[in-house]
MDTraj code that builds the backbone (N, CA, C; nanometers):
import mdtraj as md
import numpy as np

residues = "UNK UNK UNK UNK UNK UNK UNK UNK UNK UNK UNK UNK UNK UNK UNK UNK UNK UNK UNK UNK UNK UNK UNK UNK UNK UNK UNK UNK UNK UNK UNK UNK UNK UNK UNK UNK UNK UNK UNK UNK UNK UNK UNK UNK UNK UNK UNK".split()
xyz = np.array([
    [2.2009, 0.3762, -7.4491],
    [2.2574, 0.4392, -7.3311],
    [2.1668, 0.4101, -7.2115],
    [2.2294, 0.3973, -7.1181],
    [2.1720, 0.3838, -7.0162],
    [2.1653, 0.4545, -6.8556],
    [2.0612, 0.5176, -6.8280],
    [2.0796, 0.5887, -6.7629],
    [2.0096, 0.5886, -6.5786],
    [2.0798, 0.5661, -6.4968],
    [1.9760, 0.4675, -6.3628],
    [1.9236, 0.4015, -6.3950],
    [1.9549, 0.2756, -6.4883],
    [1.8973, 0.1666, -6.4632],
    [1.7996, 0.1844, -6.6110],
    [1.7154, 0.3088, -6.6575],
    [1.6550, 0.3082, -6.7329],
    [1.7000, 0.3399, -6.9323],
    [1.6378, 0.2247, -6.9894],
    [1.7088, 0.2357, -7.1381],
    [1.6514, 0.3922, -7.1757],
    [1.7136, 0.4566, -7.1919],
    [1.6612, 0.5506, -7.3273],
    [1.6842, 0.5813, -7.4653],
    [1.7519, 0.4662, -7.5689],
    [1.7445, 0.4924, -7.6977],
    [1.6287, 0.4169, -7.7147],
    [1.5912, 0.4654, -7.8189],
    [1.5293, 0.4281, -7.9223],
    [1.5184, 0.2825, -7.9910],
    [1.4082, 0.2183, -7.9998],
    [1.4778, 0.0917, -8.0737],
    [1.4510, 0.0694, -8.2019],
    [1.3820, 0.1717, -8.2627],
    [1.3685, 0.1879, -8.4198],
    [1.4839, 0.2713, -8.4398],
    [1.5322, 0.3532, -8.3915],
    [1.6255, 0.4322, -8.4550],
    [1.7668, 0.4704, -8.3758],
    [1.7512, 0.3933, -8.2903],
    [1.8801, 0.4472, -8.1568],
    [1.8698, 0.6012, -8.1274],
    [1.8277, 0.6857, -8.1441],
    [1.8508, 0.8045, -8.0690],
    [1.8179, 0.8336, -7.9529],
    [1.8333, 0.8883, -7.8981],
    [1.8405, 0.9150, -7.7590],
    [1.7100, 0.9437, -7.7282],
    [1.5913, 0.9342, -7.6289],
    [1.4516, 0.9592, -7.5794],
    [1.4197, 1.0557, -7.5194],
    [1.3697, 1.1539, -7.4796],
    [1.3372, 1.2517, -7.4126],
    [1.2129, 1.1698, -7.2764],
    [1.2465, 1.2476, -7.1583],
    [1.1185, 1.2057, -7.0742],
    [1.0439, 1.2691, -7.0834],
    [0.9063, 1.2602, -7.0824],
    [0.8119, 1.3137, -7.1276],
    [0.7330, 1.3223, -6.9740],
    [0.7208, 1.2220, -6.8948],
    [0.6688, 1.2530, -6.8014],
    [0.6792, 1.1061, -6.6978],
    [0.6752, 1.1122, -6.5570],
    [0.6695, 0.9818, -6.4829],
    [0.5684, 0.9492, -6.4021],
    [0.5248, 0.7879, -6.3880],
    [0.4046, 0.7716, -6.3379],
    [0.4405, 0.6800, -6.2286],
    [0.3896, 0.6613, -6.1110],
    [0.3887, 0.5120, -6.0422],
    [0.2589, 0.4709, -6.0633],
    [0.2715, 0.3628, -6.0750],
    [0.1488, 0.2295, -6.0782],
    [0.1422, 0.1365, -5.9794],
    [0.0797, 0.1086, -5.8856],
    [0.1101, 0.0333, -5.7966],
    [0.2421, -0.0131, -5.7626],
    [0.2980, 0.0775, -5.7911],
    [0.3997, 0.0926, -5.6494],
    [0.5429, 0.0551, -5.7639],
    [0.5266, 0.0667, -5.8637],
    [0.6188, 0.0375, -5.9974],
    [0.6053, 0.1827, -6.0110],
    [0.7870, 0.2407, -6.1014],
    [0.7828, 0.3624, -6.1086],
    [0.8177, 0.3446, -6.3171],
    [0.7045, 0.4344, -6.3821],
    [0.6984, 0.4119, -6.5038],
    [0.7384, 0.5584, -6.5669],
    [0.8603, 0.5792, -6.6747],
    [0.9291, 0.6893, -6.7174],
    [0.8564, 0.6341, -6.8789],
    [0.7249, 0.7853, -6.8778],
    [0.6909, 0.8216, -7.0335],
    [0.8084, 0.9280, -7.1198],
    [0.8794, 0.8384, -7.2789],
    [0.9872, 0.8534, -7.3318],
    [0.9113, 0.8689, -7.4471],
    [0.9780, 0.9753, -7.4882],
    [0.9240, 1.0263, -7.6633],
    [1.0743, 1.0120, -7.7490],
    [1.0257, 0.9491, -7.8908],
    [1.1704, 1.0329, -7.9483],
    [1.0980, 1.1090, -8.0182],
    [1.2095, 1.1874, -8.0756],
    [1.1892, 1.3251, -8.1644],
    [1.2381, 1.2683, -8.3033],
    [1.2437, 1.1686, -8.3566],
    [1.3359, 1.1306, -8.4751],
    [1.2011, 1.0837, -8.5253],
    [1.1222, 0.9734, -8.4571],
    [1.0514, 0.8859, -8.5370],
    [0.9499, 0.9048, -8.4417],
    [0.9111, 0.9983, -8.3434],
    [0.7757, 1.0645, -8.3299],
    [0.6999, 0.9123, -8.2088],
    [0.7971, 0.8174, -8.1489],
    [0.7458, 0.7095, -8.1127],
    [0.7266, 0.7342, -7.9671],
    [0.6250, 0.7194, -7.8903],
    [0.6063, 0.7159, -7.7302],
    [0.6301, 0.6078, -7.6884],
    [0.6733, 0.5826, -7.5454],
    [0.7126, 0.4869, -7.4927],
    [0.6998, 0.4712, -7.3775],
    [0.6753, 0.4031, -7.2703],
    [0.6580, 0.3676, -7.1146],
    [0.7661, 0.2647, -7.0340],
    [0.8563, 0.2783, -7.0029],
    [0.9322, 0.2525, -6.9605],
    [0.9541, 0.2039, -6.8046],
    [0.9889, 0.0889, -6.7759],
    [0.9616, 0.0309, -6.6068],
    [1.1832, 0.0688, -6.5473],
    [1.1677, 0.1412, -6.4428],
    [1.2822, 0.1624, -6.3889],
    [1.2876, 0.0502, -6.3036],
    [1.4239, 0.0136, -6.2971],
    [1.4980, -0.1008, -6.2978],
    [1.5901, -0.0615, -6.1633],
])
top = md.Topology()
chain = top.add_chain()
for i, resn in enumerate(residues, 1):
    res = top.add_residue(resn, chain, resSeq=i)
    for name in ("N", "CA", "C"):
        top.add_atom(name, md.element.get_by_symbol(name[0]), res)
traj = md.Trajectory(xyz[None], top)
């Protein structure tokens, strides 16, 4: 699924990601994604 631009399933398990929290990095905006299925964190670049 996709949501503004940003993926949030899962790619071990397809479920859906929770945001966990967002960062910019030089001037890039980065969405921290947890799942709850398989416990995996993730950093994510919005698109």
């Amino acid at each position: 699924m996709v949501i503004l631009g940003l993926e949030r399933a899962c790619k071990q398990c397809n479920a859906e990601m929770k945001e966990i929290k967002t960062q910019e990095v030089a001037g890039t905006v980065y969405h921290c994604l947890r799942c709850e299925n398989c416990k995996k964190e993730v950093a994510r670049r919005e698109y």
